[in-house]
C-alpha positions as a Markdown table, in Angstrom:
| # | Residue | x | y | z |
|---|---|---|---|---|
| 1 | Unk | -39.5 | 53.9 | -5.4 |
| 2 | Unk | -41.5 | 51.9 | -7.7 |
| 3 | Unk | -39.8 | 52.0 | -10.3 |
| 4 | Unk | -36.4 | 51.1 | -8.5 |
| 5 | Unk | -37.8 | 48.1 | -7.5 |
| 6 | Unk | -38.9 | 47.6 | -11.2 |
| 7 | Unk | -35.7 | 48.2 | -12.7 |
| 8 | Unk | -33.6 | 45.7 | -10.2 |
| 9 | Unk | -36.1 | 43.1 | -11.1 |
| 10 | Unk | -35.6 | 43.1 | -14.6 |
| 11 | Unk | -32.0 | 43.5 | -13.9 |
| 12 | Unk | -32.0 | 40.6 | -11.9 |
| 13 | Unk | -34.2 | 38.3 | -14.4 |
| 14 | Unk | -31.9 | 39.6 | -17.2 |
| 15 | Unk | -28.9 | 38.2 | -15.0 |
| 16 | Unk | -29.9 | 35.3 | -13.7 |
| 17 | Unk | -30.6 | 34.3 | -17.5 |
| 18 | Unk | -27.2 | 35.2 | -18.4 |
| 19 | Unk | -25.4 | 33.7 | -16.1 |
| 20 | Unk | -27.7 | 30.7 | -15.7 |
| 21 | Unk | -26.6 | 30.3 | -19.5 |
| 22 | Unk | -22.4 | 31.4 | -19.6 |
| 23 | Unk | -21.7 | 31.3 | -16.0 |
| 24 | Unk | -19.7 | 34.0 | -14.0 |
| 25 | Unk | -16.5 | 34.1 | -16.0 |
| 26 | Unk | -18.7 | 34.1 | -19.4 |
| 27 | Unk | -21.3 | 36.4 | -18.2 |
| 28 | Unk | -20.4 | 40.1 | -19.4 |
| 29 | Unk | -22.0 | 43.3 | -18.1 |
| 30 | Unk | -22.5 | 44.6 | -21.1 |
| 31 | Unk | -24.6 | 41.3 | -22.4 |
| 32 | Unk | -26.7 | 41.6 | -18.8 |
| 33 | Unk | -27.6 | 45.2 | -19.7 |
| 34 | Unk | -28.7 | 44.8 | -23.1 |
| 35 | Unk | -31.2 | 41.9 | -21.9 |
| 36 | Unk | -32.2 | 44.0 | -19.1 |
| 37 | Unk | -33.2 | 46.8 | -21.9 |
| 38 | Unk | -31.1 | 49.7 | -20.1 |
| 39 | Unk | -27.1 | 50.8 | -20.7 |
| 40 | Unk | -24.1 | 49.6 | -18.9 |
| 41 | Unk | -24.0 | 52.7 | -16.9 |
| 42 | Unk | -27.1 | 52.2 | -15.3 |
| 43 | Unk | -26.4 | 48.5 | -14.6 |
| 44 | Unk | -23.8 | 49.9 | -12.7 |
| 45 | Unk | -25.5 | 52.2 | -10.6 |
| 46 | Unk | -27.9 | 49.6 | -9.6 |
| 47 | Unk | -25.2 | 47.0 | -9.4 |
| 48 | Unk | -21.2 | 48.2 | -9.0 |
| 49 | Unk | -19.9 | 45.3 | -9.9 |
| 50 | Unk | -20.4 | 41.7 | -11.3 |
| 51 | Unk | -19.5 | 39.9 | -8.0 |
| 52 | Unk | -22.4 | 41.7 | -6.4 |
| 53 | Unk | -25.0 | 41.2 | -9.1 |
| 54 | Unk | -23.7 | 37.4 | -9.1 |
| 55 | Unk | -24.1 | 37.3 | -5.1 |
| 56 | Unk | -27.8 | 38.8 | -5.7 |
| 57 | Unk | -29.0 | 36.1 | -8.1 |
| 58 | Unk | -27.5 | 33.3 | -6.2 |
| 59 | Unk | -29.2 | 34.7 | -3.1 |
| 60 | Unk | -32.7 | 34.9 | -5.1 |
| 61 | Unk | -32.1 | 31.3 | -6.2 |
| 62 | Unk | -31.7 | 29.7 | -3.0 |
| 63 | Unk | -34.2 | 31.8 | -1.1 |
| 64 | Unk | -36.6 | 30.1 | -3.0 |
| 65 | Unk | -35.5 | 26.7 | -1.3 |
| 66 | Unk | -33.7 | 27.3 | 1.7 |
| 67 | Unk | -36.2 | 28.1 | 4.1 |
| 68 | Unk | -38.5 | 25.5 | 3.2 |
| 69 | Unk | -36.0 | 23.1 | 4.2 |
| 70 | Unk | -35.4 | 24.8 | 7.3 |
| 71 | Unk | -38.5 | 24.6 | 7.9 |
| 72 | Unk | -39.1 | 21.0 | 7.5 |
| 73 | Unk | -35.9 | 20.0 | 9.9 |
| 74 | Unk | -37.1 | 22.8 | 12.3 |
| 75 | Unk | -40.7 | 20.5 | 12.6 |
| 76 | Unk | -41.9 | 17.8 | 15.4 |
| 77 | Unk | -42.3 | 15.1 | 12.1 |
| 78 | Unk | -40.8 | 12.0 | 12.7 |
| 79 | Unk | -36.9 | 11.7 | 11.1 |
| 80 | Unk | -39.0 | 9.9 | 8.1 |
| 81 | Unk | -41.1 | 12.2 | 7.6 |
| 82 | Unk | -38.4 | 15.2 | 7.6 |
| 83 | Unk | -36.6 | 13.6 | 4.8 |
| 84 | Unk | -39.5 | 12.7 | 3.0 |
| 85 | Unk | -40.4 | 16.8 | 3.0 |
| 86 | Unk | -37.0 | 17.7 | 2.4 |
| 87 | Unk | -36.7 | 15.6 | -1.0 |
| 88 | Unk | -40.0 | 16.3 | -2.2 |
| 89 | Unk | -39.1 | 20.3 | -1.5 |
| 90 | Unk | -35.6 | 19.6 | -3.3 |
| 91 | Unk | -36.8 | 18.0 | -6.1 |
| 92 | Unk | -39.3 | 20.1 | -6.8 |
| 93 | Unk | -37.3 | 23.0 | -6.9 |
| 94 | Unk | -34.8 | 21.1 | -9.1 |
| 95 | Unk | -37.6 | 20.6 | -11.6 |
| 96 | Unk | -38.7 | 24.3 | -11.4 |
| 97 | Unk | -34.9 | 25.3 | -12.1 |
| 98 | Unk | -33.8 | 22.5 | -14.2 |
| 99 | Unk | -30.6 | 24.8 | -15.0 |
| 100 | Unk | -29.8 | 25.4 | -12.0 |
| 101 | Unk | -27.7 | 22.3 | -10.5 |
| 102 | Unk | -25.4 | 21.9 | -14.0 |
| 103 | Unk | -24.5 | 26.2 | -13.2 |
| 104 | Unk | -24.0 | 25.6 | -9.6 |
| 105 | Unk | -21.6 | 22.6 | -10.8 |
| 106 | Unk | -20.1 | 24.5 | -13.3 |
| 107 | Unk | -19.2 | 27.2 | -10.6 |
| 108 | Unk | -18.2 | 25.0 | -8.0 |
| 109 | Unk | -15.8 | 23.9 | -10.4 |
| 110 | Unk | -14.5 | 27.4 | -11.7 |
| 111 | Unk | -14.3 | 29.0 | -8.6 |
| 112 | Unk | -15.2 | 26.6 | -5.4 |
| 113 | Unk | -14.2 | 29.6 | -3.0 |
| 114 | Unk | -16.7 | 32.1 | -4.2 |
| 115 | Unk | -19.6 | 29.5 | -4.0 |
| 116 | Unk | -18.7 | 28.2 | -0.6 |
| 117 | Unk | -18.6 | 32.0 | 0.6 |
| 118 | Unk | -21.8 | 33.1 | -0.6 |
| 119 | Unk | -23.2 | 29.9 | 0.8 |
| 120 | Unk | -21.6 | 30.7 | 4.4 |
| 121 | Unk | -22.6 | 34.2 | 4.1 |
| 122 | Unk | -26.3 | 34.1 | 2.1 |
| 123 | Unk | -28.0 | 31.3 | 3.1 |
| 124 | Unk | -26.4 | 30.1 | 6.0 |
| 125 | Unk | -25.2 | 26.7 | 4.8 |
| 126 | Unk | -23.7 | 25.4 | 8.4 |
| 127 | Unk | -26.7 | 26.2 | 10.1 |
| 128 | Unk | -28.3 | 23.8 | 8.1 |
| 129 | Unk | -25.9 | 21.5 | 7.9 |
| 130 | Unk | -25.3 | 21.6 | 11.8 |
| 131 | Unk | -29.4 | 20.9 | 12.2 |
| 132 | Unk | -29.6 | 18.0 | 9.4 |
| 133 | Unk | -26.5 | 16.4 | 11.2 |
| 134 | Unk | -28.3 | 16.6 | 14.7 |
| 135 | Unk | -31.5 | 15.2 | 13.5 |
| 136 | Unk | -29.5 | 12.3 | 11.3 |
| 137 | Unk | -27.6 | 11.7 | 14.8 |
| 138 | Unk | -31.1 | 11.8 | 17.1 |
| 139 | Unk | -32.4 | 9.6 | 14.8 |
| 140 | Unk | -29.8 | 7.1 | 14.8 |
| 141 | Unk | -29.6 | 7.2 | 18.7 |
| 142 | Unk | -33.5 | 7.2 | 19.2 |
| 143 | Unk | -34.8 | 4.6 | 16.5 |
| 144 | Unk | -32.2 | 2.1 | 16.6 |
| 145 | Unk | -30.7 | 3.2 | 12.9 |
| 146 | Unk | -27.3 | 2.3 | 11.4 |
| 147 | Unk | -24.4 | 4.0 | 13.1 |
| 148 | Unk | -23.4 | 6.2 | 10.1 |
| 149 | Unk | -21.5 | 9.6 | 9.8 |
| 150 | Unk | -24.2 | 12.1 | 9.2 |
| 151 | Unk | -21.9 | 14.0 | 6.6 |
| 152 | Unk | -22.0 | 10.9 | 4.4 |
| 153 | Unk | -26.1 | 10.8 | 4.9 |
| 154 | Unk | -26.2 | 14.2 | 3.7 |
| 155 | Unk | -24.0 | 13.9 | 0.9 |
| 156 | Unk | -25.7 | 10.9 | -0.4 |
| 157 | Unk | -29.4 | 12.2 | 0.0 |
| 158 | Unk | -27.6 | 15.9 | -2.4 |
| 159 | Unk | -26.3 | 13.4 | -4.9 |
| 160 | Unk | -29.3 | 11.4 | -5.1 |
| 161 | Unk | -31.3 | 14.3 | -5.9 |
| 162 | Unk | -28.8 | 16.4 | -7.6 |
| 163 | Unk | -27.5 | 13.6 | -10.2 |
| 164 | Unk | -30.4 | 12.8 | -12.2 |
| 165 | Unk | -31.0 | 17.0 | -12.7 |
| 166 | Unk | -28.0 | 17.2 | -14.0 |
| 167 | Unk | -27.9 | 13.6 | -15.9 |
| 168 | Unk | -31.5 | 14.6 | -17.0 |
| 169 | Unk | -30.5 | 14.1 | -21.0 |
| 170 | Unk | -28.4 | 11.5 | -20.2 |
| 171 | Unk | -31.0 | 9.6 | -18.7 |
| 172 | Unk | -33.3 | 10.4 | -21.6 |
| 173 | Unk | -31.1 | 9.0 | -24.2 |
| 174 | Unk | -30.1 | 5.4 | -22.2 |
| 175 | Unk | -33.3 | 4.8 | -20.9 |
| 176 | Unk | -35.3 | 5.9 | -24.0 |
| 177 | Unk | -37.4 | 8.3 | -22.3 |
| 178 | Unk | -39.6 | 11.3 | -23.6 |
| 179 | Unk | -39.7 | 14.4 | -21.7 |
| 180 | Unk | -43.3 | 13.0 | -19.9 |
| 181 | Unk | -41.6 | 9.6 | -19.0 |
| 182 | Unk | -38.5 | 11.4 | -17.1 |
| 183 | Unk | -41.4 | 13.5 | -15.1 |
| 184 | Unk | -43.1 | 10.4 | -14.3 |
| 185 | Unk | -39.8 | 8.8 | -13.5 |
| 186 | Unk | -39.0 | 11.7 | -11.1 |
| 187 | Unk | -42.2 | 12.0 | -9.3 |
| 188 | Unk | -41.6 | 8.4 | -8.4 |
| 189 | Unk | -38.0 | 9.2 | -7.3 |
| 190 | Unk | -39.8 | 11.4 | -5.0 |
| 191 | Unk | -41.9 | 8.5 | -3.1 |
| 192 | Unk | -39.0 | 6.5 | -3.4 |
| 193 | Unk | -35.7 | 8.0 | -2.5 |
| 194 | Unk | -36.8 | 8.7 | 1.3 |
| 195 | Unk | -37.2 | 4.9 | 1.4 |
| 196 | Unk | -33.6 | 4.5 | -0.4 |
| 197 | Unk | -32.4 | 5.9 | 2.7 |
| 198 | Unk | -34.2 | 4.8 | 5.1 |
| 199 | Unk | -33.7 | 1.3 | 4.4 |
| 200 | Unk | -29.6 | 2.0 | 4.2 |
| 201 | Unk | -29.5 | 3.4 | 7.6 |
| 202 | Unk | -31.8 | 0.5 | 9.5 |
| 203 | Unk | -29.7 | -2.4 | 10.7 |
């Protein structure tokens, strides 16, 4: 049993790498198995098809973020608060991953459908959408804050912390950073970003 759990690990590793670096349509089973160290046979018998062993990465990946920002929107903190924990989570998951929001993009773009479904299915995406809109909207009604949709609150605080992941060497190269400086920059973004939004949303 031991060893099953083993061998799916390092099939898993070997496949999040792969796909992580060609995406879904460049991925090939054969390439996920030789990284893994075992034939294409066994990757089978562990994993029938690609679309499952794509679903289980994705479903590692975002288990590792998920529930702690469930967890945060699920707390008594003030709405502040909340969105301060939420950013610091997501950011410091983006940095842990720094691949991970240019794939996701990539995907989104390639196949929107199979994302969106593994999302629905996997992690539960409207439950968490449902519960940030309902604390946006309690806040708004209880402190006095900006009348504004909750969808466009949500989308702004993903883009504010998704952009600069995936603009990382972008950044770098306008703003003359070194690897250190774009850390500092985004442990800053961290204290600051909550603020951001805060500040848009009072009257």
């Amino acid at each position: 049993m031991e060893e099953i759990k083993d061998t799916e690990k390092q099939i898993l590793n070997a496949a999040k790498e792969i796909f992580l670096q060609k995406g879904f349509d460049g991925a090939r089973m054969q390439d996920i198995a030789d990284k893994a160290g075992i034939n294409k046979a066994m990757l089978h018998y562990y994993f029938r098809s690609k679309d499952r062993l794509f679903e289980s990465v994705f479903r590692e990946l975002t288990s590792n973020i998920f529930p702690k920002l469930f967890q945060s929107l699920m707390s008594e903190m003030p709405f502040e608060e909340k969105l301060k924990s939420i950013v610091n989570n997501y950011m410091d998951f983006l940095v842990i991953n720094p691949d991970l929001p240019l794939f996701v993009f990539r995907e989104i773009n390639s196949n929107p459908e199979r994302i969106a479904n593994i999302l629905k299915d996997v992690v539960k995406i409207d439950d968490f959408k449902n519960q940030l809109k309902g604390n946006v909207d309690n806040a708004i009604s209880e402190s006095g804050l900006e009348n504004i949709d909750a969808t466009q609150v949500v989308l702004t605080l993903l883009g504010a912390c998704i952009f600069p992941a995936i603009a990382k060497n972008l950044i770098k190269i306008v703003f003359k950073m070194t690897e250190d400086d774009y850390v500092d920059l985004m442990i800053k973004r961290k204290e600051q970003l909550p603020k951001i939004l805060i500040n848009g949303l009072k009257k």
